[in-house]
CHARMM-style PDB file with segment names, atoms N, HN, CA, C and O in Angstrom:
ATOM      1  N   UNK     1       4.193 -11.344  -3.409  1.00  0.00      PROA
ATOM      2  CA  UNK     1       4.790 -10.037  -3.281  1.00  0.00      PROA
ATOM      3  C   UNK     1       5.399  -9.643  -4.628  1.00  0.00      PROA
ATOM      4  O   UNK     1       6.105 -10.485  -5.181  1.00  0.00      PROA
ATOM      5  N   UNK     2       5.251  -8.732  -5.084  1.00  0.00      PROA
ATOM      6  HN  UNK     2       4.676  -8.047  -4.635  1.00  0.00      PROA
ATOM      7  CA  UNK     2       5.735  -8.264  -6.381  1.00  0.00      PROA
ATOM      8  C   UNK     2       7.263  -7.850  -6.376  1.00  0.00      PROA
ATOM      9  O   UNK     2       7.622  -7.103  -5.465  1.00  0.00      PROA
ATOM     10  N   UNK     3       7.975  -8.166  -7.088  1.00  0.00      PROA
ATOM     11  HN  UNK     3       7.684  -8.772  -7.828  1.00  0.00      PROA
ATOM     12  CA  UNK     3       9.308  -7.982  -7.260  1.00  0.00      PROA
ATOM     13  C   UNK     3       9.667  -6.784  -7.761  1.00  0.00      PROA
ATOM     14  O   UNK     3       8.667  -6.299  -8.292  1.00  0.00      PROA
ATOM     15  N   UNK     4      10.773  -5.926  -7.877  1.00  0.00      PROA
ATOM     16  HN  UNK     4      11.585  -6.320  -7.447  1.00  0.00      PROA
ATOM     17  CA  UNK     4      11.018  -4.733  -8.032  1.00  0.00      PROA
ATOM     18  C   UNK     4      11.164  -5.104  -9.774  1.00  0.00      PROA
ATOM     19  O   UNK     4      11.607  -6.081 -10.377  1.00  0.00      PROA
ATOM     20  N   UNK     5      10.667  -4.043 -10.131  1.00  0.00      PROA
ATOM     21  HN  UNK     5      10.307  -3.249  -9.641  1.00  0.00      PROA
ATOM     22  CA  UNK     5      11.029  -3.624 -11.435  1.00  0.00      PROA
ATOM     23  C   UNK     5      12.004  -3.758 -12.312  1.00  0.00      PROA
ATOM     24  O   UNK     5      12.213  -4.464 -13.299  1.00  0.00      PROA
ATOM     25  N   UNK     6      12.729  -2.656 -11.550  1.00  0.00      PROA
ATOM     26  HN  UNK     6      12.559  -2.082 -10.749  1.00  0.00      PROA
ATOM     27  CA  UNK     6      14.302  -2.022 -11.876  1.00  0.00      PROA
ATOM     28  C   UNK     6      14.679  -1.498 -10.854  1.00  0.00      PROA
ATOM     29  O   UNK     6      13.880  -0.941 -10.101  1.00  0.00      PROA
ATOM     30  N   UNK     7      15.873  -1.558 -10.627  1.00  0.00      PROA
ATOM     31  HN  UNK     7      16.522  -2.010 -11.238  1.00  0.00      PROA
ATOM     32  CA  UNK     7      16.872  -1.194  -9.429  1.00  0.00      PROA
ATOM     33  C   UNK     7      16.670   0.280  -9.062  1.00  0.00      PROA
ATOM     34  O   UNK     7      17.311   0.823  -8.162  1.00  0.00      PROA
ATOM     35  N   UNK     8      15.908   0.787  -9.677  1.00  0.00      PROA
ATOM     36  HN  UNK     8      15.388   0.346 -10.408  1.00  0.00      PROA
ATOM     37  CA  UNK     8      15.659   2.214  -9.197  1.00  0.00      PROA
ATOM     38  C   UNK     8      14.100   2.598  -8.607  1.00  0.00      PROA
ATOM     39  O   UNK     8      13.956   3.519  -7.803  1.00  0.00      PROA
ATOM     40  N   UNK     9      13.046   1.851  -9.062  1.00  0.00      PROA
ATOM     41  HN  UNK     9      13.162   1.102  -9.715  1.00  0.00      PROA
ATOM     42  CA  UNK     9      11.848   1.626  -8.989  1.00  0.00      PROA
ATOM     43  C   UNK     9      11.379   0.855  -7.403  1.00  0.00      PROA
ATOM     44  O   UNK     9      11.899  -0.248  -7.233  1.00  0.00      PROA
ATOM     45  N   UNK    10      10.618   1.265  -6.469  1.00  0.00      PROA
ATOM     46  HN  UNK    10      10.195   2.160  -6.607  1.00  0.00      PROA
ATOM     47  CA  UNK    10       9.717   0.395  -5.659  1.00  0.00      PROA
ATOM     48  C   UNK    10       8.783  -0.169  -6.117  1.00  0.00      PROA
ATOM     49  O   UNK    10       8.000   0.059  -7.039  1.00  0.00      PROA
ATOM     50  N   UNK    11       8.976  -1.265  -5.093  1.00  0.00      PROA
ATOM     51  HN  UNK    11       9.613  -1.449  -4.344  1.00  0.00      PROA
ATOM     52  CA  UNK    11       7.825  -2.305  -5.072  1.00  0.00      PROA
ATOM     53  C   UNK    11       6.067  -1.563  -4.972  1.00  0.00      PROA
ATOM     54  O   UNK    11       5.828  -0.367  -4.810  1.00  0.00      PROA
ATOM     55  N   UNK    12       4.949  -2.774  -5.135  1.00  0.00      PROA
ATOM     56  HN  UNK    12       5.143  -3.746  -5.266  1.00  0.00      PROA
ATOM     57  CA  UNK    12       3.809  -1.976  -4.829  1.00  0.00      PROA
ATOM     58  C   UNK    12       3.837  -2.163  -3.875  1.00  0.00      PROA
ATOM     59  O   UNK    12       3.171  -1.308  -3.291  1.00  0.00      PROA
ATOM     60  N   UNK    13       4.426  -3.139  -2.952  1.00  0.00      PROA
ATOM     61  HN  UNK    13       4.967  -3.833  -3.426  1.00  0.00      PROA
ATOM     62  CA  UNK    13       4.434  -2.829  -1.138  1.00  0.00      PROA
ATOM     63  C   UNK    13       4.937  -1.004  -0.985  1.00  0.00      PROA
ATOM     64  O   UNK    13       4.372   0.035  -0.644  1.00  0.00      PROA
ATOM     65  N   UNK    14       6.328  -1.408  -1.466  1.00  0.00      PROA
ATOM     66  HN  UNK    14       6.787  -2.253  -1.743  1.00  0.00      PROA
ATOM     67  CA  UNK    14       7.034   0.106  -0.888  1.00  0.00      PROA
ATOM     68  C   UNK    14       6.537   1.084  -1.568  1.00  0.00      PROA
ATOM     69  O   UNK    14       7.119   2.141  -1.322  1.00  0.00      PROA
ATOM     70  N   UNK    15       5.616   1.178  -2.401  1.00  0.00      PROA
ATOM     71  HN  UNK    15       5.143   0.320  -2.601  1.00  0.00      PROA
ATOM     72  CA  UNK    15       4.574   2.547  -2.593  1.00  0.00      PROA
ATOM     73  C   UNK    15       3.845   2.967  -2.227  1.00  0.00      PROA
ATOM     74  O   UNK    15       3.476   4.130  -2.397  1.00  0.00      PROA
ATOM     75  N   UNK    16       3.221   1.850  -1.363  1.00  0.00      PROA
ATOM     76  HN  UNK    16       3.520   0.906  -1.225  1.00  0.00      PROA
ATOM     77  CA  UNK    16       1.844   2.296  -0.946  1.00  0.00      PROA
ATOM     78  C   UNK    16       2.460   2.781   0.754  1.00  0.00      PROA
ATOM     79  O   UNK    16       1.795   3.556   1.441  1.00  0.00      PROA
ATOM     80  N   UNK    17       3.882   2.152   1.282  1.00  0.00      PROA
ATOM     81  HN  UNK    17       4.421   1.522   0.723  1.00  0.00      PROA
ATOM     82  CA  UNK    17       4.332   2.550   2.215  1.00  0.00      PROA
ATOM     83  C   UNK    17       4.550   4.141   2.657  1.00  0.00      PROA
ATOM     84  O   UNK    17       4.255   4.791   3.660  1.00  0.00      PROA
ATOM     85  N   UNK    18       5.408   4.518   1.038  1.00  0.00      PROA
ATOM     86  HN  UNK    18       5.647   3.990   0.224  1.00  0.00      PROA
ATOM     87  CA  UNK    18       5.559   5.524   0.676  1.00  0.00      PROA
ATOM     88  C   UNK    18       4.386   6.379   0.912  1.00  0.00      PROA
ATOM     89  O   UNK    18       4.256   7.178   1.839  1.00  0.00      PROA
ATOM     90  N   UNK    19       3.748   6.187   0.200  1.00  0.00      PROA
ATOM     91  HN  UNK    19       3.853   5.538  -0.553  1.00  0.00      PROA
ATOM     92  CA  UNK    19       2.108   6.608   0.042  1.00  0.00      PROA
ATOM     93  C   UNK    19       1.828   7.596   1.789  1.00  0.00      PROA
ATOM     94  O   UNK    19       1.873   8.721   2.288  1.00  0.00      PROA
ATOM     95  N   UNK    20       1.572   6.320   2.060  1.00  0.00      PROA
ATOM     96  HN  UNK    20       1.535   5.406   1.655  1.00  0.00      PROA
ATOM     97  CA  UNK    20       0.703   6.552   3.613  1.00  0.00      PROA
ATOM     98  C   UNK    20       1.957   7.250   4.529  1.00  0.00      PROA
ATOM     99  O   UNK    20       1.517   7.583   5.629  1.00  0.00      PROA
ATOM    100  N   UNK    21       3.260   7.529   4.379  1.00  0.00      PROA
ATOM    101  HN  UNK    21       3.617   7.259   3.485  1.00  0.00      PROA
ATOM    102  CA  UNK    21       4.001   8.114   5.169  1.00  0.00      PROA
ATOM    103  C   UNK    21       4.207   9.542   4.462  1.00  0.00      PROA
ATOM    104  O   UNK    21       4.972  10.403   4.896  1.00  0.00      PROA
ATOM    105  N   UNK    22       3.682   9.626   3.699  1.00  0.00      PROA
ATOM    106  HN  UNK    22       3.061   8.926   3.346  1.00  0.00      PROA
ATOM    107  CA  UNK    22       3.441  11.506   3.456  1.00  0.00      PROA
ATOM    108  C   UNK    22       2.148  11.976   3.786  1.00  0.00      PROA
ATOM    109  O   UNK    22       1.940  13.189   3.770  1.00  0.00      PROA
ATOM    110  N   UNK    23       1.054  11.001   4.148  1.00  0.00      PROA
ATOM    111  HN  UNK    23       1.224  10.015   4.161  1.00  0.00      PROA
ATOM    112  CA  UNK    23       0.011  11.369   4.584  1.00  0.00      PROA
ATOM    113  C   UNK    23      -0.208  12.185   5.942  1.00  0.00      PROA
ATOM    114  O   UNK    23       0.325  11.539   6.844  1.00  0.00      PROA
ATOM    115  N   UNK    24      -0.626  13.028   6.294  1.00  0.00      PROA
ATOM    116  HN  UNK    24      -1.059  13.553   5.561  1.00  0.00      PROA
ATOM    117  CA  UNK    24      -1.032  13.430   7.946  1.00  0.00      PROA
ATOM    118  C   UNK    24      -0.860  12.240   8.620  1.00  0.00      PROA
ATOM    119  O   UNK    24      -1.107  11.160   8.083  1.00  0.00      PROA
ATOM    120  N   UNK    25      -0.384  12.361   9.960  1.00  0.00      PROA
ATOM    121  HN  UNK    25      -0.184  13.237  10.397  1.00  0.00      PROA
ATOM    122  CA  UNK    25       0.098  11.202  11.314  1.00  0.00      PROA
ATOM    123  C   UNK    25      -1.608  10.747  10.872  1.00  0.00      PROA
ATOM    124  O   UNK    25      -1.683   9.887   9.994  1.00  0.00      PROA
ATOM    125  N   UNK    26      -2.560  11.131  11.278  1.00  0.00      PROA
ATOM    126  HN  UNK    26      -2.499  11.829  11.991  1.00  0.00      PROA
ATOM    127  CA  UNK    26      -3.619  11.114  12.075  1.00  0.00      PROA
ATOM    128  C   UNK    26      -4.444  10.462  10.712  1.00  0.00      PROA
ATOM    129  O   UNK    26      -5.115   9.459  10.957  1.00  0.00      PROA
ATOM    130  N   UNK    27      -4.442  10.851   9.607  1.00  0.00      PROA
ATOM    131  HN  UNK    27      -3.897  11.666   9.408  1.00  0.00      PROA
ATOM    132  CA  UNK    27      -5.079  10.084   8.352  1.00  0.00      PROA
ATOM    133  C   UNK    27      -4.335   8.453   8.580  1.00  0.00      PROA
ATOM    134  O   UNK    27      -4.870   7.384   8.873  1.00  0.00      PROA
ATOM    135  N   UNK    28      -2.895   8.796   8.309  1.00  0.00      PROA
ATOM    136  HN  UNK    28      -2.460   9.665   8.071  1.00  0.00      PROA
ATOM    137  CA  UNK    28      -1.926   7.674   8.112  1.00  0.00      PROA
ATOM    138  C   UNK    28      -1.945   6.387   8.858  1.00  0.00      PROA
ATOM    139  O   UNK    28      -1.432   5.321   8.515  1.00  0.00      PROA
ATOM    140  N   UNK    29      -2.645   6.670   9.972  1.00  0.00      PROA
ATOM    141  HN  UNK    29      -3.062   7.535  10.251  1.00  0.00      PROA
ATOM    142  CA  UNK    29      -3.106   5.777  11.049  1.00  0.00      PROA
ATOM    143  C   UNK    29      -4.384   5.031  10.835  1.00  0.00      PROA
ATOM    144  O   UNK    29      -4.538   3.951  11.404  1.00  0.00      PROA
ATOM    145  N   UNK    30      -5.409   5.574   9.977  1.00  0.00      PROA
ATOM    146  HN  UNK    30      -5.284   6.452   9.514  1.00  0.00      PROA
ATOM    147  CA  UNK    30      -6.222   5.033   9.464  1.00  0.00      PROA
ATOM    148  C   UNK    30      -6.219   4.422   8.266  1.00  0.00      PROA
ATOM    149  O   UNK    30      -7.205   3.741   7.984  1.00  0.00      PROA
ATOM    150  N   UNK    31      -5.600   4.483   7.728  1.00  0.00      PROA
ATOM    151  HN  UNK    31      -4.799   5.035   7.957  1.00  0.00      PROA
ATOM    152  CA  UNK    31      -5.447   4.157   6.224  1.00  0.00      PROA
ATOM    153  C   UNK    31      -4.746   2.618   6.898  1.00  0.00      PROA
ATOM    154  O   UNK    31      -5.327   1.554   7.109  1.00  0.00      PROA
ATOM    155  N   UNK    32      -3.378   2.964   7.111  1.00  0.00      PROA
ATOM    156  HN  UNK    32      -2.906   3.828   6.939  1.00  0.00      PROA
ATOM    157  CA  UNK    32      -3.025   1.664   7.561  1.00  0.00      PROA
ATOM    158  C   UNK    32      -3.931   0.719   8.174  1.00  0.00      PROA
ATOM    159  O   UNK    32      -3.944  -0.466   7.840  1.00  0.00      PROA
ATOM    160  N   UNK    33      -4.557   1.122   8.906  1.00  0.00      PROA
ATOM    161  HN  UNK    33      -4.546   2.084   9.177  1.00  0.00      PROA
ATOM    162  CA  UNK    33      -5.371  -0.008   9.947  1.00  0.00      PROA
ATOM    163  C   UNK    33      -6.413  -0.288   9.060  1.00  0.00      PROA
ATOM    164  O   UNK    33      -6.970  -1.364   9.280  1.00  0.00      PROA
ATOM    165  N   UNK    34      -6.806   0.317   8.194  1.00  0.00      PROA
ATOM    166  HN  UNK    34      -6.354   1.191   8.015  1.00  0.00      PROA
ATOM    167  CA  UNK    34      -8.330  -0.249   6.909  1.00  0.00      PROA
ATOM    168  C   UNK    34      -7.506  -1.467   6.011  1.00  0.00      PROA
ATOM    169  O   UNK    34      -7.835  -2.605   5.677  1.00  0.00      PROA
ATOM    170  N   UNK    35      -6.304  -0.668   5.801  1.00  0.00      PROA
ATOM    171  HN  UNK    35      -6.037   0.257   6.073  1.00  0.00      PROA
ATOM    172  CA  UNK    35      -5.262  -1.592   4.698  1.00  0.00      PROA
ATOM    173  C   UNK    35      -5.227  -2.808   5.676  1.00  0.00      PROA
ATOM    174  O   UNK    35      -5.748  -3.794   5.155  1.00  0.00      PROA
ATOM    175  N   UNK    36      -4.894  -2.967   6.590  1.00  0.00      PROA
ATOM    176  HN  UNK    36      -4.471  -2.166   7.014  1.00  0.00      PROA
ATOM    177  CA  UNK    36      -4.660  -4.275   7.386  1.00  0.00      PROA
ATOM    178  C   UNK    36      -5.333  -5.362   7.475  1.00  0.00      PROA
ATOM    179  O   UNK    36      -5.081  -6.562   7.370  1.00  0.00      PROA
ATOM    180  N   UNK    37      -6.531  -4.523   7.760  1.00  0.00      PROA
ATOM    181  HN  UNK    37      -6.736  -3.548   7.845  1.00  0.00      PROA
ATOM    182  CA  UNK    37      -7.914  -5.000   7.916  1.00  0.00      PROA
ATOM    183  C   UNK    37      -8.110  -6.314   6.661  1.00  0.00      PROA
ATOM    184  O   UNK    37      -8.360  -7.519   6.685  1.00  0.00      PROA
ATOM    185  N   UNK    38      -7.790  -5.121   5.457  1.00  0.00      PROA
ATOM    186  HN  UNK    38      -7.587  -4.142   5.437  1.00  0.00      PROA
ATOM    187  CA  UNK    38      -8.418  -5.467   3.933  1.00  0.00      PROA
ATOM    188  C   UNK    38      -7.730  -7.019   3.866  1.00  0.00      PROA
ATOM    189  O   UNK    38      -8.368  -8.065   3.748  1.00  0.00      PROA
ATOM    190  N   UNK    39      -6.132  -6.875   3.984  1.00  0.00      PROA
ATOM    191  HN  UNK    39      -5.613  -6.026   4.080  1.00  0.00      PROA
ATOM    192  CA  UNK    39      -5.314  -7.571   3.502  1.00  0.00      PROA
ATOM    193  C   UNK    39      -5.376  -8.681   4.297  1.00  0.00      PROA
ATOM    194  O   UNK    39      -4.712  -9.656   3.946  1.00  0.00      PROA
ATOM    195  N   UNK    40      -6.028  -8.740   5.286  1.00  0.00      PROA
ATOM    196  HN  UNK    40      -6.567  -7.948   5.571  1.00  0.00      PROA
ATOM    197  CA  UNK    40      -6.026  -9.882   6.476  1.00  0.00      PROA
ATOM    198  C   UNK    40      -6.788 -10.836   6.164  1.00  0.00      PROA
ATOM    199  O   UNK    40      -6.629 -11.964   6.631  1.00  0.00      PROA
ATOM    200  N   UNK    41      -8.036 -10.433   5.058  1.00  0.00      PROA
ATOM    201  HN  UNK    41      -8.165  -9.517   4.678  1.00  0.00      PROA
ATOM    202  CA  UNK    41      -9.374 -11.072   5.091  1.00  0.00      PROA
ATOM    203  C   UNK    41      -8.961 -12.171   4.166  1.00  0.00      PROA
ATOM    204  O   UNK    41      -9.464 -13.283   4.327  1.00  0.00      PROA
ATOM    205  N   UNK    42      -7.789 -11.894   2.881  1.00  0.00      PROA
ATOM    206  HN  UNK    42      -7.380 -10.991   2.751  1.00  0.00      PROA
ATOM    207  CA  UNK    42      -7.771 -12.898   2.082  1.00  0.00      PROA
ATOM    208  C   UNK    42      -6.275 -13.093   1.389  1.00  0.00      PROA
ATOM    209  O   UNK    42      -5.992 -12.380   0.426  1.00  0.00      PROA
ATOM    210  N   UNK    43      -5.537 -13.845   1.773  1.00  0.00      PROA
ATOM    211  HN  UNK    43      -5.767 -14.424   2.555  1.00  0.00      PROA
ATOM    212  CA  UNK    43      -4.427 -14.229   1.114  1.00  0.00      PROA
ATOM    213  C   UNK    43      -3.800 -13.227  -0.411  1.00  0.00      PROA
ATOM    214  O   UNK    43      -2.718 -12.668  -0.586  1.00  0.00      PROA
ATOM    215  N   UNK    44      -4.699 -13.310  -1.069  1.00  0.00      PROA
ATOM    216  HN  UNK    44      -5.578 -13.765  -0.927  1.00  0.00      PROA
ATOM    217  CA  UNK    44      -4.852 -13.624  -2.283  1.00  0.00      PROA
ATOM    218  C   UNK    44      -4.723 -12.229  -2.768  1.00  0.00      PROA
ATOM    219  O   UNK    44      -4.194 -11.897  -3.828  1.00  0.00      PROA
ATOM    220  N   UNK    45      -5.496 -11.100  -1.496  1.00  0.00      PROA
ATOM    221  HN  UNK    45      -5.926 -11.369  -0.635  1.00  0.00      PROA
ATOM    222  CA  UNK    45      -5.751  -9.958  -2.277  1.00  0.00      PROA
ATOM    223  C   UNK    45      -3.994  -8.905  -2.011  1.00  0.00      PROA
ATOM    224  O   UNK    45      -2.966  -9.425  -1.577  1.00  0.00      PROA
ATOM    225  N   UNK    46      -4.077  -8.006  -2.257  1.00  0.00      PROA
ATOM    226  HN  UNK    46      -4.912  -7.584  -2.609  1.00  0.00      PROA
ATOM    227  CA  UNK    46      -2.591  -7.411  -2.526  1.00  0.00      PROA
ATOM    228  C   UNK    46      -3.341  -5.919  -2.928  1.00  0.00      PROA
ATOM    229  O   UNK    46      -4.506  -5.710  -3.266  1.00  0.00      PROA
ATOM    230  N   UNK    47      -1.999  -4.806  -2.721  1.00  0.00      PROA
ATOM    231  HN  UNK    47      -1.052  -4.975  -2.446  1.00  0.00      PROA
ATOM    232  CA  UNK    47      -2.550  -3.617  -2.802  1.00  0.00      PROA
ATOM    233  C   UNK    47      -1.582  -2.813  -3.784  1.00  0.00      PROA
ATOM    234  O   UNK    47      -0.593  -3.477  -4.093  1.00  0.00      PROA
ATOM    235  N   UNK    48      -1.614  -2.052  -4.119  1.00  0.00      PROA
ATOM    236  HN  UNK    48      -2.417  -1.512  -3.868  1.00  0.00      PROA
ATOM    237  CA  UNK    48      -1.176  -1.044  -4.820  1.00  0.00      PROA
ATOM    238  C   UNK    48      -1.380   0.150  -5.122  1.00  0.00      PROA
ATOM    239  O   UNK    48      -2.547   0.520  -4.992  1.00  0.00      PROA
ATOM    240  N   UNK    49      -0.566   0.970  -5.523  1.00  0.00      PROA
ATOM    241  HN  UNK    49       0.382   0.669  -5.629  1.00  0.00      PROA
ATOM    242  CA  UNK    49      -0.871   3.003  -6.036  1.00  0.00      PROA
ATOM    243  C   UNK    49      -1.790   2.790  -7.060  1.00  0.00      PROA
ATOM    244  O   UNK    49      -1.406   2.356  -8.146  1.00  0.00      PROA
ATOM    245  N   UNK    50      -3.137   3.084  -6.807  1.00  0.00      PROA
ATOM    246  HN  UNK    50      -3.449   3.437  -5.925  1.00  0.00      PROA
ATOM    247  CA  UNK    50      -3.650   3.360  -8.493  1.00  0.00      PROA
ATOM    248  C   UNK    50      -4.250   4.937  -8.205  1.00  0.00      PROA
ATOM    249  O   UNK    50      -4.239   5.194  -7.001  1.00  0.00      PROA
ATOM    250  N   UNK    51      -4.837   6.185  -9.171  1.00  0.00      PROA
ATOM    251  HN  UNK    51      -4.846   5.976 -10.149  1.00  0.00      PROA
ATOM    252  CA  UNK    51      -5.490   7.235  -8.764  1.00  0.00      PROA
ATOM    253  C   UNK    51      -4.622   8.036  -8.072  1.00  0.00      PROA
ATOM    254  O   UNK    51      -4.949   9.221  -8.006  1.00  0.00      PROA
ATOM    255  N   UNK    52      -3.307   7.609  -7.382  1.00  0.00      PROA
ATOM    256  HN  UNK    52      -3.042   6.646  -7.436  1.00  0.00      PROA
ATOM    257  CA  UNK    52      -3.229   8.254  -6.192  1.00  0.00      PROA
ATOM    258  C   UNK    52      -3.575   8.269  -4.723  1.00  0.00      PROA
ATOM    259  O   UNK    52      -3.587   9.096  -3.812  1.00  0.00      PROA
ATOM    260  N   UNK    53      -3.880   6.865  -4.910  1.00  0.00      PROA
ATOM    261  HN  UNK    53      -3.871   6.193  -5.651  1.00  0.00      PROA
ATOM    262  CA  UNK    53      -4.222   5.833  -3.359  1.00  0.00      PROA
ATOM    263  C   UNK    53      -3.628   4.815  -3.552  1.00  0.00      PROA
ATOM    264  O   UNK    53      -2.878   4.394  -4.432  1.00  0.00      PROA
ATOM    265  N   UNK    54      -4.307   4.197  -2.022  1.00  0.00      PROA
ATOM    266  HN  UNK    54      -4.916   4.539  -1.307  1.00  0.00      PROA
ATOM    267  CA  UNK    54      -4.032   2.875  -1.833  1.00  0.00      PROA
ATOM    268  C   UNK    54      -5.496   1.986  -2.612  1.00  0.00      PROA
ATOM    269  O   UNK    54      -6.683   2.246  -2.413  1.00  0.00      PROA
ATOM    270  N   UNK    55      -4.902   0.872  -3.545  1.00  0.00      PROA
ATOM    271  HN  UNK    55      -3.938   0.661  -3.707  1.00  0.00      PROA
ATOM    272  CA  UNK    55      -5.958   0.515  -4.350  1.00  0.00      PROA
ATOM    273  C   UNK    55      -5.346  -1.314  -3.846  1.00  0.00      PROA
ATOM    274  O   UNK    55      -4.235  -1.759  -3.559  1.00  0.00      PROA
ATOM    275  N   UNK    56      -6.669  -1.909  -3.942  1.00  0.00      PROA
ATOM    276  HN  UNK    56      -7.571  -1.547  -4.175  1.00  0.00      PROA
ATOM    277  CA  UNK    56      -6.384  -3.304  -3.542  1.00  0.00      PROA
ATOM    278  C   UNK    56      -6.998  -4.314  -4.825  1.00  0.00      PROA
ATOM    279  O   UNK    56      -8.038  -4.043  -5.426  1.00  0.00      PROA
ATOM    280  N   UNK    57      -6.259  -5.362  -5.075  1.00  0.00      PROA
ATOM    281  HN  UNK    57      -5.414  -5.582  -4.587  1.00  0.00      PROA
ATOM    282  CA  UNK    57      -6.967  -6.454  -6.625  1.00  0.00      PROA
ATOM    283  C   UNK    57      -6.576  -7.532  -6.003  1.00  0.00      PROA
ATOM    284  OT1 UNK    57      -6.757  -8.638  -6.513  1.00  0.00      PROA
TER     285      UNK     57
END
């Protein structure tokens, strides 16, 4: 899990949280459940804001 920055800054968890809770209910529900999906398959992988999405490395 990535550690905060600076005391003023979110995490890439709490961005991409961020992210998907300004999205439409009805998008936001999907996004999450793909993200879940993604993150379930492998330990290892982790997500983050890149573009202006949810981006996974």
């Amino acid at each position: 899990m990535a550690a905060k920055r600076a005391s003023n800054q979110l995490t890439d968890k709490e961005q991409v949280a961020a992210h998907i809770q300004q999205l439409e209910p009805e998008i936001g529900i999907i996004v999450t459940k793909v993200s879940e999906i993604i993150l379930d398959t492998d330990g290892m992988i982790a997500e983050r804001i890149k573009w202006n999405n949810p981006s996974f490395y």
